[in-house]
C-alpha positions, 0 to 999 in steps of 0.5 A, a space after each residue: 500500500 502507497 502512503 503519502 503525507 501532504 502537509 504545510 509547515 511555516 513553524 517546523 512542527 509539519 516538518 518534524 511529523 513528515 520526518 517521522 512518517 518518512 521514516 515509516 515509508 510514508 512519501 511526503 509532499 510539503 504544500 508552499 503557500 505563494 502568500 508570505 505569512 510573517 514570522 513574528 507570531 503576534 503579526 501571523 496569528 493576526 494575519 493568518 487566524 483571519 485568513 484562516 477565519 474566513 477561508 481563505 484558500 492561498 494560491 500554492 508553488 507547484 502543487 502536485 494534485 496527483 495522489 491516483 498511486 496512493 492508498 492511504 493519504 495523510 493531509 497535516 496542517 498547523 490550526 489557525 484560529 481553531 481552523 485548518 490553514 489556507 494552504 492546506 483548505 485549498 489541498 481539500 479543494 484540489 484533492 479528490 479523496 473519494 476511495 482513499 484511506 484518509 486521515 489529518 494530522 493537526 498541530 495546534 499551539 494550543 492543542 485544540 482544533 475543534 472547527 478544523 476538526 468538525 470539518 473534515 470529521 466526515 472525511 477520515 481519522 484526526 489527531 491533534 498534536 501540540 506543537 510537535 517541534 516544540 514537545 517531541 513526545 508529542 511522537 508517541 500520540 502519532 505513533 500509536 495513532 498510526 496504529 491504530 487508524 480506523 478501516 471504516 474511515 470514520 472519525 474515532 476522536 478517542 483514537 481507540 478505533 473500536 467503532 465507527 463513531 465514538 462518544 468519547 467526551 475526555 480525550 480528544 487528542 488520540 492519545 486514549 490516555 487510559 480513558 475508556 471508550 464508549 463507542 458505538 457500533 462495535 
């Protein structure tokens, strides 16, 4: 099975999940946005949190569209004010994900991703991770996200899989750190 990690990055921290998912065979594609985002953090969150916000779609350098090799796609993206980054909605807009074993990867400052996560919840499976670059124990979310990732492609935001929908209140994050789960439809 083909496995592709499409992701954006302006912090480092997509950068530092695609080395790890390189590492487990993954192919990765990084998405460069032709908006120059600031570097002070106050300016980019102002100036991206909005974009975000509104749902902006950036105009991207040398976008490969073409995922038909691939089995299972992957789609990182850092959270903007509780959303998924203008690089990454225009990735949504472009890619056609029908048939694919799909699943995100949000990196959150905060560690929450609430809108971004009701977006694409329909789509396929979600971790939120805080800050990777910054908390590299962050990893071992990933780690046992990756396998335990749901067939049935839909959202498990417990990260137990055990169903095709879980009501899981306290963990949102994957980690399952030793909550039970409730799901349904075992």
């Amino acid at each position: 099975m083909k496995k592709l990690f499409i992701y954006y990055s302006l912090t480092g921290s997509g950068d530092v999940v695609a080395d790890y998912l390189s590492d487990k065979g993954y192919d990765i594609r990084k998405v460069i946005s032709k908006h120059k985002y600031p570097k002070n953090f106050g300016l980019l969150m102002f100036s991206g949190g909005f974009r975000a916000g509104i749902n902006i779609k950036d105009k991207l350098i040398d976008f490969n569209n073409d995922i038909s090799n691939y089995d299972e796609i992957v789609i990182g993206s850092p959270i903007w004010f509780d959303r998924v980054s203008p690089p990454i909605n225009t990735v949504l807009e472009k890619l056609d994900l029908s048939g694919k074993k799909v699943s995100f990867i949000f990196y959150s400052g905060g560690g929450e991703a609430n809108k971004a996560s009701e977006r694409v919840k329909d789509i396929g499976d979600i971790i939120i991770l805080k800050e990777p670059k910054k908390y590299k124990d962050e990893l071992k979310k990933l780690e046992v996200f990756m396998e335990k990732k749901c067939s049935c492609k839909k959202t498990c935001k417990c990260g137990c899989q055990e169903g095709k929908k879980c009501t899981c209140k306290d963990c949102k994050c994957g980690c399952h750190e030793g909550k039970k789960c409730t799901c349904k439809d075992k």
